[in-house]
C-alpha positions in Angstrom: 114.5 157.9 53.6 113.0 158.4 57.0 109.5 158.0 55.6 110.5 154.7 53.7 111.4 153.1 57.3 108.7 154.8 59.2 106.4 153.0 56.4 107.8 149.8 56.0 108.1 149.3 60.0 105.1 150.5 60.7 101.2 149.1 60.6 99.7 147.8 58.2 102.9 147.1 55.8 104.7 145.9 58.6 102.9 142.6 58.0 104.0 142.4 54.7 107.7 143.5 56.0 107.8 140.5 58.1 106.8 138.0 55.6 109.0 139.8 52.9 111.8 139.3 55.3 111.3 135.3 56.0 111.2 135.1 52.3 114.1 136.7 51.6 115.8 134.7 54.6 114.7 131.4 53.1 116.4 132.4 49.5 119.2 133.6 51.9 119.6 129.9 53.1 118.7 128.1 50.1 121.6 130.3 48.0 124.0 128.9 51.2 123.1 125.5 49.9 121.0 125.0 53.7 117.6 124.6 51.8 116.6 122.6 48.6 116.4 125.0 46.2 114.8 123.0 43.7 112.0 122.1 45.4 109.1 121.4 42.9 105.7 122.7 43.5 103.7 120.2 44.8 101.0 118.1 42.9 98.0 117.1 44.2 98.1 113.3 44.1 101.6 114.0 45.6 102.1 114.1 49.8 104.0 116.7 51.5 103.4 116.1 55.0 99.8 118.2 54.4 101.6 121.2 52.1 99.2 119.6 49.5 95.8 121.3 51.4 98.3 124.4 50.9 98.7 123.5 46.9 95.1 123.0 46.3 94.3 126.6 47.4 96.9 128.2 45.9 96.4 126.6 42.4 92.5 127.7 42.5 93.7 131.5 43.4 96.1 131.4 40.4 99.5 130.8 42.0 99.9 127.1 41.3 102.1 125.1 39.3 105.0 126.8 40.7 106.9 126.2 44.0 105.0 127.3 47.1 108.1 129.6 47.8 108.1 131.0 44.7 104.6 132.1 44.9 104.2 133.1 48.6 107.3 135.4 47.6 105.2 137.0 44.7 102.1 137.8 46.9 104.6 139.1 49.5 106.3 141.4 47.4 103.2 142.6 45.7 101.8 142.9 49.0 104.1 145.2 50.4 104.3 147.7 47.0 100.7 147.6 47.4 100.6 148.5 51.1 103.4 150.6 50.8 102.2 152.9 48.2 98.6 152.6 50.4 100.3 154.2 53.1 102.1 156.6 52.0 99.2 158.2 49.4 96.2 157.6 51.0 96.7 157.1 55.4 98.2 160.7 55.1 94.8 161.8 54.4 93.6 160.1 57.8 94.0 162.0 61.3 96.2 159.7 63.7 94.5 157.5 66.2 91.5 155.6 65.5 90.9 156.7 61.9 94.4 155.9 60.9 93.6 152.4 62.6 91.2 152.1 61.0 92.6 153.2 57.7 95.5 151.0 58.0 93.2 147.8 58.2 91.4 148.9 54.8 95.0 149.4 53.6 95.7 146.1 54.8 92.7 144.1 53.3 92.8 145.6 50.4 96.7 145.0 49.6 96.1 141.2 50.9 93.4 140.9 48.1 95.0 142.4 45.7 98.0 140.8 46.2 97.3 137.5 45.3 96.0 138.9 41.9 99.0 141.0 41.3 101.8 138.1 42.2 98.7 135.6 40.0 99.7 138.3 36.9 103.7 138.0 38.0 104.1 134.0 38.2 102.2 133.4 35.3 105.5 133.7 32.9 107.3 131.9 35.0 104.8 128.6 35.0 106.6 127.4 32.2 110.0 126.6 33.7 108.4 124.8 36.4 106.0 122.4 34.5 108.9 119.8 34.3 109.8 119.7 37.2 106.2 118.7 38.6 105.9 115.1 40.4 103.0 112.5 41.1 102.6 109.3 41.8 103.7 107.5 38.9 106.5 109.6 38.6 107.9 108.4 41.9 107.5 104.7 41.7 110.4 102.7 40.3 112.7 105.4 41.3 115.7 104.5 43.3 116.5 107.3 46.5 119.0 107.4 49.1 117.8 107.1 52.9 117.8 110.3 54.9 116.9 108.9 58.6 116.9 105.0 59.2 113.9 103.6 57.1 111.8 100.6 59.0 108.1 99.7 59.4 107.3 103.1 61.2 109.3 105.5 60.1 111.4 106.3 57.5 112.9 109.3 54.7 114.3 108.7 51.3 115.7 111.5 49.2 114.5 110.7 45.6 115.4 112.7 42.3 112.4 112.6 40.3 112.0 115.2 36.8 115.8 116.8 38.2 114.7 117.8 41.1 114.8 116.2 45.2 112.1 114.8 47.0 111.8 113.7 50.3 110.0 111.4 50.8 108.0 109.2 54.2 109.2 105.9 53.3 108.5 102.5 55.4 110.6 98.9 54.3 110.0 95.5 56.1 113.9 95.3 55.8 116.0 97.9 58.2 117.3 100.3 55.3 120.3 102.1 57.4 121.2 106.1 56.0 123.0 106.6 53.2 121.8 103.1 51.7 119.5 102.8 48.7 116.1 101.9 48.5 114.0 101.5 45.5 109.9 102.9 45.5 107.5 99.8 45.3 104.2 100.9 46.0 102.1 104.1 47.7 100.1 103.8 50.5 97.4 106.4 50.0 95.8 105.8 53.3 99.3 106.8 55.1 100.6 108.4 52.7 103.8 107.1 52.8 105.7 105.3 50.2 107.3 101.6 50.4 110.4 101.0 49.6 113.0 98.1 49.8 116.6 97.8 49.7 118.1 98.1 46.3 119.4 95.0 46.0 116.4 93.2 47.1 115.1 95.0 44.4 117.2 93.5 41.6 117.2 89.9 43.1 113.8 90.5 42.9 112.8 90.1 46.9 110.2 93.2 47.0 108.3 91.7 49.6 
């Protein structure tokens, strides 16, 4: 047991120990009902407040279509078993001091690389149960949300359930939509990326000005 911790607390798998741990305190939160848990994974024509740079990478190493949490738990955990198991079969070979350095960072690269193929080979069974739950555009217009923080010309966030699951989204109005009212989705603003809304029942009056 002593080895375990000296391992996992100790270069190189304490990098993968760290970001284990903030994985495991995000599902920690999310179980508490403090995060969305349902967040989808996010589409490329959809904005995210930049995430979707993130999604574009992921997907074209194999780890999209499946929430970013999701994944970046998979290349953590394989990270770590890869690292891990590094350590404790091979760095014992290595004297201490600057071979064992210098061992750990081969560990270390190596376990990063193989990682993303090893959690690639995990998620892919699980793609499935996500697909439904992606979003883009098209999805969100039309869609009625509720107003997180005060919606006006320059700033603005609506929660809106699109394929069962939340999204929040940057929303701007012409009309002051107050929190807690509801707003319908009008039009997308690519340049901006942000979304406009207006009130709902301007919306069914037919004011969508």
């Amino acid at each position: 047991m002593e080895a375990f911790f000296t391992i996992t607390f100790s270069f190189p798998t304490l990098f993968w120990t760290g970001l284990l741990l903030f994985c495991l305190l995000y599902w920690a939160v999310a179980l508490m009902g403090l995060a969305d848990l349902d967040t989808p994974d996010i589409d490329a024509d959809l904005p995210d407040g930049g995430l979707e740079g993130i999604a574009g990478v992921m997907a074209s190493l194999g780890l999209g279509e499946v929430p970013l949490s999701v994944a970046l738990t998979a290349v953590s955990l394989c990270g770590w078993t890869i690292s891990y198991f590094g350590d404790l079969l091979v760095l014992s070979m290595f004297a201490s001091g600057f071979p064992s350095i210098i061992g750990g960072a081969l560990v270390l690269l190596v376990s990063a690389a193989l990682s993303i193929k090893s959690a690639a080979i995990v998620i892919g069974p699980l793609k499935p149960l996500f697909r439904n739950s992606r979003a883009c555009n098209n999805d969100v217009l039309g869609k009625t949300g509720v107003a997180i923080y005060a919606i006006s010309d320059t700033t603005g966030v609506l929660d809106c359930m699109v394929n069962g699951a939340h999204l929040r989204l940057e929303a701007r109005s012409h009309s002051e939509i107050a929190p807690g009212e509801k707003a319908v989705v009008i039009k997308y603003h690519k340049h901006d990326a942000v979304y406009q809304v207006v009130p709902e029942a301007d919306f069914l009056t037919g004011m969508t000005r």
